[in-house]
TORMI-976752 format. One record per residue: x, y, z of N, C-alpha, C in turn; residue in one letter. Coordinates in steps of 0.05 Angstrom, whole numbers, plus 5000, padded with zeros to 4 digits. Layout:
REM residues N
> X  Y  Z  X  Y  Z  X  Y  Z  a
...
REM end
This chain:
REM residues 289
> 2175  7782  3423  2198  7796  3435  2189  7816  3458  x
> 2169  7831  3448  2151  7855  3470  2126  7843  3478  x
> 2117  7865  3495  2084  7868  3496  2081  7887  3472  x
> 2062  7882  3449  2063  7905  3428  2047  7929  3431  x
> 2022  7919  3466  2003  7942  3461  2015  7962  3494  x
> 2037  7970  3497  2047  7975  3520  2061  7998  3508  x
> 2049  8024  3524  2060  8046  3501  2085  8067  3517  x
> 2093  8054  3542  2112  8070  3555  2130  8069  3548  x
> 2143  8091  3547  2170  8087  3536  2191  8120  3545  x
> 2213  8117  3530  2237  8130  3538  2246  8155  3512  x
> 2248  8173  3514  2258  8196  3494  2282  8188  3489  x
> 2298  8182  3466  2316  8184  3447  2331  8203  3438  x
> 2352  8219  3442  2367  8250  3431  2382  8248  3420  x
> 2384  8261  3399  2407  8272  3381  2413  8299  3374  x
> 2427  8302  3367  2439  8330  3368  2461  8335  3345  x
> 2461  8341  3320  2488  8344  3295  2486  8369  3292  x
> 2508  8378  3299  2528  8401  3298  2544  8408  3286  x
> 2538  8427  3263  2569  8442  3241  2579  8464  3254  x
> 2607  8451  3260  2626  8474  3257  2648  8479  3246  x
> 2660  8502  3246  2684  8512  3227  2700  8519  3254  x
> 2728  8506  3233  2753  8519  3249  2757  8541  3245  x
> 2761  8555  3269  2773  8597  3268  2798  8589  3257  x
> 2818  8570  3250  2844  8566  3244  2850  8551  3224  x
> 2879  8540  3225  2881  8526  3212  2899  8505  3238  x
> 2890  8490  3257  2905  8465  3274  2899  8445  3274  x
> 2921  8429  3288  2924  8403  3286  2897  8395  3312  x
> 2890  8364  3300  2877  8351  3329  2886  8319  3332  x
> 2881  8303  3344  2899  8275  3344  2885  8267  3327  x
> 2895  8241  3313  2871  8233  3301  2851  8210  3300  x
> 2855  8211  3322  2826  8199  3345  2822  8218  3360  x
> 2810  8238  3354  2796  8263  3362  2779  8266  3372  x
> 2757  8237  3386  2736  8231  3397  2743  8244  3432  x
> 2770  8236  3440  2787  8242  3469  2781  8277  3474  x
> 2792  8283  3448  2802  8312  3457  2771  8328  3458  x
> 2749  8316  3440  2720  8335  3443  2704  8334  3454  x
> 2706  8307  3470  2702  8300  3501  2701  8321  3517  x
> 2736  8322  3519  2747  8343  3543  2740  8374  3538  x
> 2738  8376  3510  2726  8402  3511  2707  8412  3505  x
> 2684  8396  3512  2654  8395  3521  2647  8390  3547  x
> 2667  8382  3565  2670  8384  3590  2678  8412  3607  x
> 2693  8421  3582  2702  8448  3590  2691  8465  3588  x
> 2666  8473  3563  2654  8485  3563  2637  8480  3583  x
> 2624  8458  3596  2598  8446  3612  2604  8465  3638  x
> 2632  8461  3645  2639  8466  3667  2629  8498  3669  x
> 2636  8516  3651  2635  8550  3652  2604  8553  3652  x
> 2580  8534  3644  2560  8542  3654  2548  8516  3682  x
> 2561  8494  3685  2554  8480  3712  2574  8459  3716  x
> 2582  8475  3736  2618  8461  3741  2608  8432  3761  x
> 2593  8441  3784  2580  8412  3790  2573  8385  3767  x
> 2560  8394  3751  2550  8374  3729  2584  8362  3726  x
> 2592  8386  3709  2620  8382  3702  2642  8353  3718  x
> 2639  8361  3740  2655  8353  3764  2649  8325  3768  x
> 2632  8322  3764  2612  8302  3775  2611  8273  3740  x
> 2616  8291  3722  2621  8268  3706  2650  8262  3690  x
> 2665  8288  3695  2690  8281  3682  2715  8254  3683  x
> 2715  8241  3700  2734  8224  3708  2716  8195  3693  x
> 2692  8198  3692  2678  8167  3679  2666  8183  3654  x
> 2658  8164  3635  2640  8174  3614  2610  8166  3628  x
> 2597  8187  3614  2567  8179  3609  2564  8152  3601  x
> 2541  8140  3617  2531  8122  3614  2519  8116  3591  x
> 2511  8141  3577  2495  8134  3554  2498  8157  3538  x
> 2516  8171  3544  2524  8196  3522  2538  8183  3493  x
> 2538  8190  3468  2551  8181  3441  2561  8210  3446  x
> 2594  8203  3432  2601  8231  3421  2618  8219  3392  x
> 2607  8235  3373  2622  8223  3344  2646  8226  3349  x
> 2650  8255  3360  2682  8265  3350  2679  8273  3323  x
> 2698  8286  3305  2690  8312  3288  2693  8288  3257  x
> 2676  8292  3244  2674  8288  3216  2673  8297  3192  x
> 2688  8293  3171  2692  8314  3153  2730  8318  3139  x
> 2733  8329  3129  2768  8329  3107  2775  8336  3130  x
> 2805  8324  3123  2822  8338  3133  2852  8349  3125  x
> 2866  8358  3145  2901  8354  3121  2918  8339  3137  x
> 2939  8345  3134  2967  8321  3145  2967  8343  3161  x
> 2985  8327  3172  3001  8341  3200  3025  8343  3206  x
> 3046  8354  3211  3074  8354  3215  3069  8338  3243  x
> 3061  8337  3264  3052  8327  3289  3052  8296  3288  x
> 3070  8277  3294  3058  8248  3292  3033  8244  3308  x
> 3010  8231  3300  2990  8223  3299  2969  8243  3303  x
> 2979  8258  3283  2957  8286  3283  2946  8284  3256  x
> 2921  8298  3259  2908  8320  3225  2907  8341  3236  x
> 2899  8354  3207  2895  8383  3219  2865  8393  3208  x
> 2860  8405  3219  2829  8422  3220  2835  8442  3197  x
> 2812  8448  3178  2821  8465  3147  2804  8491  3156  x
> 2799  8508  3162  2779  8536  3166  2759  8537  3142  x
> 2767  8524  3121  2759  8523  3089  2734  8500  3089  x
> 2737  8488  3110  2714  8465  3113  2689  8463  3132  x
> 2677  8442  3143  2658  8448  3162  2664  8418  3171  x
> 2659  8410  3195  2665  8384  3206  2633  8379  3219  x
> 2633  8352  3223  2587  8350  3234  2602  8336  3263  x
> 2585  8344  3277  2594  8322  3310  2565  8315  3314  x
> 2561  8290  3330  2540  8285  3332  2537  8279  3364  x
> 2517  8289  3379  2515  8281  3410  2491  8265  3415  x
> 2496  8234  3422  2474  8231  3432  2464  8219  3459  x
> 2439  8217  3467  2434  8207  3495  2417  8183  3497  x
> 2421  8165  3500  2392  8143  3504  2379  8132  3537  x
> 2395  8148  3557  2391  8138  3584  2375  8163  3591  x
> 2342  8158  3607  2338  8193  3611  2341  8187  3634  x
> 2366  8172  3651  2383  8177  3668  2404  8211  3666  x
> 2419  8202  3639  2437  8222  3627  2423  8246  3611  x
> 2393  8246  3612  2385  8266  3598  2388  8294  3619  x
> 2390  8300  3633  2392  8328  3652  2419  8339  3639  x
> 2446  8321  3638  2466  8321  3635  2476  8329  3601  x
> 2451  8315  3587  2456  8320  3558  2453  8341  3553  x
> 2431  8352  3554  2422  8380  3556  2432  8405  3571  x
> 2445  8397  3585  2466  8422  3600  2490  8422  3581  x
> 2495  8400  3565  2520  8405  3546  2516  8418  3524  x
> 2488  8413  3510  2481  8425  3489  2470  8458  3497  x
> 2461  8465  3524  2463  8493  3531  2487  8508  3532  x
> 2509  8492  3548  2530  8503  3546  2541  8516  3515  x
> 2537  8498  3498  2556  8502  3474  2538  8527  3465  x
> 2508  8531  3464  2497  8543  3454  2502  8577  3472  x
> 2506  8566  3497  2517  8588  3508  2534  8610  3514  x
> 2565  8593  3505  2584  8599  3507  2600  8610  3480  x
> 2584  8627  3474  2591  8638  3452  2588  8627  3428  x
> 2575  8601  3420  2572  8587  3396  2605  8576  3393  x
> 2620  8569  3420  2646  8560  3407  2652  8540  3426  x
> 2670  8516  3416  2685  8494  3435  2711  8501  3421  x
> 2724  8504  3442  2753  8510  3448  2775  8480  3452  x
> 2783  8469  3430  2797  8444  3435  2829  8466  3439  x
> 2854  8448  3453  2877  8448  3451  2887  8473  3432  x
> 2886  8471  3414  2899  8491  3392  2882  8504  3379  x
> 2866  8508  3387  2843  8523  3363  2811  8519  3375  x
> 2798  8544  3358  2767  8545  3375  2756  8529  3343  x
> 2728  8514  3357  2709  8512  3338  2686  8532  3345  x
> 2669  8539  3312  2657  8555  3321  2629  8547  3310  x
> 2611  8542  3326  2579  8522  3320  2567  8545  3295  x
> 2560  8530  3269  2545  8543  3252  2514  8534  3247  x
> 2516  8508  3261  2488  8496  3264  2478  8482  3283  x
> 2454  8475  3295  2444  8455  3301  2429  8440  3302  x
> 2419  8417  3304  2394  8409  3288  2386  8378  3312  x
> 2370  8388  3320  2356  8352  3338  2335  8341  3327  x
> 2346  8317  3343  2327  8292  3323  2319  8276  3350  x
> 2292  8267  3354  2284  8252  3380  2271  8225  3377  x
> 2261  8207  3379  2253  8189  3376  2258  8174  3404  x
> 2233  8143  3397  2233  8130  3418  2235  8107  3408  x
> 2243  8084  3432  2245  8064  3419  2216  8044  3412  x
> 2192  8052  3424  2165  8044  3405  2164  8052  3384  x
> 2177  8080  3375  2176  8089  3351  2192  8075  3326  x
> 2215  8070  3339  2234  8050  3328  2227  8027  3320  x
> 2218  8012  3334  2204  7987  3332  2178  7994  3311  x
> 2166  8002  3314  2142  8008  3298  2153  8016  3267  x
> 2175  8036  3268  2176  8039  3241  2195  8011  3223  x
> 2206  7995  3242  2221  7970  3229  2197  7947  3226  x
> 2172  7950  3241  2150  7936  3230  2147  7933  3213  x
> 2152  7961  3192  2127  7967  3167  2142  7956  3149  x
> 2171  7949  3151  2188  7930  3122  2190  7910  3121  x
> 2184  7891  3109  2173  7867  3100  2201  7856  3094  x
> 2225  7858  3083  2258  7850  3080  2280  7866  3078  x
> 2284  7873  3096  2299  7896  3111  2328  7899  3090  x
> 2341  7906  3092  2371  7905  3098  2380  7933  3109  x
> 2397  7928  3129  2410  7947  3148  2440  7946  3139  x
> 2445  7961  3122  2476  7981  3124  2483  8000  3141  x
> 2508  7988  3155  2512  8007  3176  2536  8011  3175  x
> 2555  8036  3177  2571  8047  3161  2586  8059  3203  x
> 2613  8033  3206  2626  8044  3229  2647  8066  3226  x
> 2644  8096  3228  2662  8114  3222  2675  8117  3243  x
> 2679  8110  3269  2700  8110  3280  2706  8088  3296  x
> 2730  8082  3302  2737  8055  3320  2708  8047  3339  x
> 2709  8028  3334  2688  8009  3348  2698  7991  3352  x
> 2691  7985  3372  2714  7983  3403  2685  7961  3419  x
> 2688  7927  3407  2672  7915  3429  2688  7901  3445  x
> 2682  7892  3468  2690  7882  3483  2673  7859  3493  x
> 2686  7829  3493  2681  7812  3497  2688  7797  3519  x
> 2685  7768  3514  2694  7754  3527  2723  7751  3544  x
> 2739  7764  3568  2760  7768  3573  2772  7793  3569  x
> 2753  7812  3564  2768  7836  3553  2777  7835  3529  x
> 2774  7813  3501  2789  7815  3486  2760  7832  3464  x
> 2777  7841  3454  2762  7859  3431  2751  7844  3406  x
> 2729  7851  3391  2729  7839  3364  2737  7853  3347  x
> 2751  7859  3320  2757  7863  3310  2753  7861  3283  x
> 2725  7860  3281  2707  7856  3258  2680  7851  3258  x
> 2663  7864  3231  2629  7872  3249  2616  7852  3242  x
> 2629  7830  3265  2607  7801  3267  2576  7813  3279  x
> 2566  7802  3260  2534  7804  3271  2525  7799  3298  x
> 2544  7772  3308  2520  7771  3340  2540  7791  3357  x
> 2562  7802  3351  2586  7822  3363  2563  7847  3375  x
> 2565  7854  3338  2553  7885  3340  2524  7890  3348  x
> 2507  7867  3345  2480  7863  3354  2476  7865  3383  x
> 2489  7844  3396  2493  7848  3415  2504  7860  3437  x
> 2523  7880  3421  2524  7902  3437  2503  7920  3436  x
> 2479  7924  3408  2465  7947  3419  2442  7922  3435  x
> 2446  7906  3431  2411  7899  3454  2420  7909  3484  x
> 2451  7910  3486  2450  7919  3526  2454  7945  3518  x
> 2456  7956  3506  2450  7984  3504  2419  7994  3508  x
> 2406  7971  3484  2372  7982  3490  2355  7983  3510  x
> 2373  7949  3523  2359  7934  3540  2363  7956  3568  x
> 2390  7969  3570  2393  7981  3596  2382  8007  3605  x
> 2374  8018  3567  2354  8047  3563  2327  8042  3562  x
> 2309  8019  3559  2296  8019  3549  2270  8016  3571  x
> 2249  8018  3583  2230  8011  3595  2227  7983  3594  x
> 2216  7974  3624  2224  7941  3621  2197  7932  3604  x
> 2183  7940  3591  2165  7931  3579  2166  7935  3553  x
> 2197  7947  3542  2207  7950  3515  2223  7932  3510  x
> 2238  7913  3533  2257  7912  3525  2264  7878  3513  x
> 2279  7880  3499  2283  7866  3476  2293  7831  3490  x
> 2282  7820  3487  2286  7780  3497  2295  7770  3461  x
> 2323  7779  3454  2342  7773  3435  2365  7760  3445  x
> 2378  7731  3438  2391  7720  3450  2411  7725  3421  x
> 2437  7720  3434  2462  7721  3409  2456  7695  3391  x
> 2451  7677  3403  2448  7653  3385  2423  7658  3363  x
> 2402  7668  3373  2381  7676  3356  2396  7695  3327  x
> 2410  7718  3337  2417  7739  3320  2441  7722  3303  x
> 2451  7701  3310  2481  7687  3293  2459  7668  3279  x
> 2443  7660  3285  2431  7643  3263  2411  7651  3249  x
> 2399  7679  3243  2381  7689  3233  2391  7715  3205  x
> 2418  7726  3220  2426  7748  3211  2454  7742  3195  x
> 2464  7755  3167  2484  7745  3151  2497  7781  3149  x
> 2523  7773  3150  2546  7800  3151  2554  7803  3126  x
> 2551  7822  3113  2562  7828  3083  2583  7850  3087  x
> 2609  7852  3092  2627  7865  3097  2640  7869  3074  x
> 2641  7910  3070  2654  7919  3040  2685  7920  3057  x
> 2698  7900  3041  2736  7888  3040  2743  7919  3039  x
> 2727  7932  3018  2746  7960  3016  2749  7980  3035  x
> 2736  7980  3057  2729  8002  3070  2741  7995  3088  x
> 2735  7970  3105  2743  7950  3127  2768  7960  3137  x
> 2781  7969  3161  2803  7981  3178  2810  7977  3195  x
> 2823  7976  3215  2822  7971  3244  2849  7990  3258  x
> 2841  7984  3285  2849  8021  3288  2851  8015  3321  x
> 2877  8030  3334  2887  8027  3369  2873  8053  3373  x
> 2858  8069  3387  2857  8089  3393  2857  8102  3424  x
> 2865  8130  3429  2861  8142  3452  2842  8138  3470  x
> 2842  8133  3493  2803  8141  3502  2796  8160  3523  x
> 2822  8155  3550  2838  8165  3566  2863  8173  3578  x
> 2860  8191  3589  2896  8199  3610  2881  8184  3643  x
> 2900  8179  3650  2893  8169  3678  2923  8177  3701  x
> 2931  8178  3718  2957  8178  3728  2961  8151  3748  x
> 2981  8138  3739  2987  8116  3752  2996  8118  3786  x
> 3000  8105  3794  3009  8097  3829  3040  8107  3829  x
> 3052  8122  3813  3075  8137  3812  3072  8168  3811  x
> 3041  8179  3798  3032  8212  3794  3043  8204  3769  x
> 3050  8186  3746  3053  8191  3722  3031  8189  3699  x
> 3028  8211  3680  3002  8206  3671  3008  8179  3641  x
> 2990  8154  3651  2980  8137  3627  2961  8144  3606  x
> 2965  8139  3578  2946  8137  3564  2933  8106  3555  x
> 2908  8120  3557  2896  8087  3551  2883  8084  3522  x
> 2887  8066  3517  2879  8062  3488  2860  8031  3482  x
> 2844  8040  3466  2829  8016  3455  2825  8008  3427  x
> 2820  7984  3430  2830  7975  3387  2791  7961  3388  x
> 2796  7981  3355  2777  7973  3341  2779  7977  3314  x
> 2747  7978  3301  2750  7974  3267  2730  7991  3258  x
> 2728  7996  3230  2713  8007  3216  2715  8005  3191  x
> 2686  8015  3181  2686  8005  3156  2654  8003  3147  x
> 2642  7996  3131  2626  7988  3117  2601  7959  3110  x
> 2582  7952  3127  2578  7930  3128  2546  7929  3125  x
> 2532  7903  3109  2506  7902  3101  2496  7873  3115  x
> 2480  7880  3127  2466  7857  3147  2439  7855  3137  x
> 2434  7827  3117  2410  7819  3117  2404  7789  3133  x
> 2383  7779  3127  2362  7757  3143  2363  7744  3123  x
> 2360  7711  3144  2359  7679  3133  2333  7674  3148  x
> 2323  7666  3145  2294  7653  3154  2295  7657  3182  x
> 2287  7684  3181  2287  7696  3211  2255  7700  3211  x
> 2247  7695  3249  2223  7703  3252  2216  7731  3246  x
> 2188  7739  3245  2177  7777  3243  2191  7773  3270  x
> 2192  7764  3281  2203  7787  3311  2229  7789  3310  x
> 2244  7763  3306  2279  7775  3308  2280  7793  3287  x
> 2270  7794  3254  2270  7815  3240  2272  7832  3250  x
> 2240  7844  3270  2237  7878  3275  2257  7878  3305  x
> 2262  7857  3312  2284  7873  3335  2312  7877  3329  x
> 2318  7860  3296  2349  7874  3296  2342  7895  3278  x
> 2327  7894  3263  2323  7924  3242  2317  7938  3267  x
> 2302  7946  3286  2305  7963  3307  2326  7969  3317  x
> 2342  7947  3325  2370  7954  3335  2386  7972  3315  x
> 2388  7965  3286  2397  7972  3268  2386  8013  3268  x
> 2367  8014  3269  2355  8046  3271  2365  8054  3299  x
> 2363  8046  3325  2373  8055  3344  2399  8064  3343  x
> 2426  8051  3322  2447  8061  3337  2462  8084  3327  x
> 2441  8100  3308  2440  8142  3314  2452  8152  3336  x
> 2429  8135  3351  2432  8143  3383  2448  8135  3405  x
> 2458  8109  3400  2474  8097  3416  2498  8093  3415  x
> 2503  8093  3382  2535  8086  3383  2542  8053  3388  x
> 2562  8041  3379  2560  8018  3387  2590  8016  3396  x
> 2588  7993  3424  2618  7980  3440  2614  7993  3456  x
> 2636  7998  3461  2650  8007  3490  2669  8045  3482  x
> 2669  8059  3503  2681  8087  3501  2665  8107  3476  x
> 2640  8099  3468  2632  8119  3453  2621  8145  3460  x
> 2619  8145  3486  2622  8176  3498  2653  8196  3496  x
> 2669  8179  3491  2694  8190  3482  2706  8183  3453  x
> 2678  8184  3425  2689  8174  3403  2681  8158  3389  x
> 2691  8134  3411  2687  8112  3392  2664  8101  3381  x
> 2659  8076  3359  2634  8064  3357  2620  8083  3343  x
> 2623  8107  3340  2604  8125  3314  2588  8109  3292  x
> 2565  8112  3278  2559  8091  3264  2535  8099  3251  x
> 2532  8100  3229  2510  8111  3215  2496  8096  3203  x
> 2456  8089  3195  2450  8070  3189  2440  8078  3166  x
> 2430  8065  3147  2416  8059  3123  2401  8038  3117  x
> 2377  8034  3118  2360  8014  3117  2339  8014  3086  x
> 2339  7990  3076  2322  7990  3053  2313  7968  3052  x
> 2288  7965  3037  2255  7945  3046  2252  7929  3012  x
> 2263  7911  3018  2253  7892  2993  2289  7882  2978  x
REM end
C-alpha cells in the first residue's frame, strides 16, 4: 500500500472540550450549524481576517462534533435544550496542515475569550481541554501490531456521504464509509503515505455488522445561504447514525492495516461531507483477536 521505510509525514489534531451551560437554553437539534457560527464568532474577536476569510466555506479539513451529552425537550420545534446541571464534550479536529494556522487560532480564541462560546441564547463556558496529536505513520504503525482487528465505529452525528450524483448513502456500507476516509487521508496525507485502496478491494475484503438498534437516519441543517431574491435558504443534508462493527474476510496484511488505519484516523477526520459544520462525528473502538 506504502513505502514502509519513508518517515515523512503530517501532524494530526484534536482538541475535546467540556463545557457547561451558564443557563438553561434551547439549541437546534442539529447543533453542529449553530457551533460552527459561534466559533467563528469568537475567531473573529481575536482575528477577524482568519475569520473573514473562512466563514462562507467550511474548512477543508476542520471536524466539528457539535455538542455531546443529555439533553431536555424543547417547547421550540426542532429544538433541545442545554441543562446547566450537565457538561456537554465538543470535539475539534484538523488533518490538513493546510488548516492548521486556522485550527489553532480557534482553539486560542476560545481559550482567550474568556473561557466562553456564546451560541444564540446562551453562553458556554470551557471547563476543560485536552489535545491529542498523532500522525498518520503513527496510525498505520499502531494498526500493524493487530493481527485481527475489528473496528467499531460508533456514527454520533448525521453522516452525510455523498456519492454518485449527489445522492447520499444512507447506511454504513463499508466501501461508503471507507472510502470516504481514504480521500480524506489521501488529500492530508504526504504523497508517500498515501493509501493505493481501491473500493472494490475494501467491498471484498471488509464485512458491515450494523447494531438494528441504534441505526437512524436524520435531514439535517448545514447552512443559510441567500438566494437570487436576498431571501435567506436553509440547506440541509440527510444522513445516518448509529452503531456499526467492521471485521475482515481474507483480506491481505495491507488492506487489513489500511482500513484498521482508516478506522483509527476518523478521531480526526470525521467522515462524509459538512463535518466542519457537525456532521459525520464518529468515534472508534478497535480490538485484536
Amino acid at each position: 500500500m506504502i513505502d514502509q521505510d519513508v518517515t515523512q509525514t503530517n501532524t494530526l489534531r484534536r482538541i475535546d472540550i467540556t463545557v457547561r451551560p451558564a443557563s438553561r437554553f434551547p439549541v437546534p437539534i442539529s447543533d453542529g450549524y449553530s457551533v460552527y457560527s459561534a466559533l467563528l464568532g469568537v475567531l473573529e474577536t481575536v482575528d477577524a481576517e482568519v475569520s473573514a476569510r473562512i466563514h462562507d466555506s467550511p474548512l477543508g479539513s476542520l471536524h466539528n462534533s457539535g455538542l455531546q451529552g443529555v439533553f431536555g425537550d424543547s417547547e421550540r420545534s426542532f429544538h433541545k435544550t442545554l441543562l446547566p446541571d450537565q457538561t456537554y464534550q465538543l470535539t475539534l479536529g484538523v488533518i490538513d496542515p493546510a488548516d492548521t494556522e486556522i485550527f489553532q487560532a480557534l482553539v486560542n480564541a476560545v481559550v482567550l475569550e474568556g473561557d466562553c462560546i456564546e451560541l444564540s441564547h446562551g453562553e458556554l463556558h470551557v471547563e476543560q481541554l485536552e489535545s491529542a496529536n498523532t500522525t498518520q505513520r503513527e496510525l498505520l504503525d499502531q494498526a500493524g501490531e493487530l493481527t485481527d482487528p475489528t473496528i467499531e465505529l460508533s456514527f454520533e452525528t448525521a453522516t452525510c456521504i455523498e456519492e454518485a450524483g449527489e445522492i447520499t448513502t444512507m447506511f454504513p456500507h463499508r466501501g461508503a464509509v471507507f472510502s470516504s476516509l481514504v480521500g480524506k487521508w489521501n488529500r492530508s496525507a504526504p504523497d508517500t503515505l498515501e493509501l493505493d485502496l481501491s473500493r472494490s478491494e475494501i467491498e471484498a475484503n471488509v464485512i458491515e455488522k450494523p447494531d438494528v438498534r441504534t441505526y437512524d437516519t436524520h435531514s439535517v441543517l448545514v447552512n443559510r445561504v441567500e438566494n437570487e431574491d436576498g431571501e435567506t435558504r436553509n440547506l440541509f443534508r440527510q444522513g445516518f447514525t448509529g452503531d456499526c462493527a467492521y471485521e475482515f474476510k481474507d483480506a491481505s496484511e495491507s488492506v487489513e492495516n489500511a482500513v484498521t488505519a482508516l478506522g483509527l484516523f476518523v478521531e480526526y477526520s470525521g467522515v462524509g461531507s459538512s463535518v466542519a459544520r457537525g456532521c459525520g462525528a464518529t468515534t472508534v473502538a478497535v480490538s485484536d483477536g
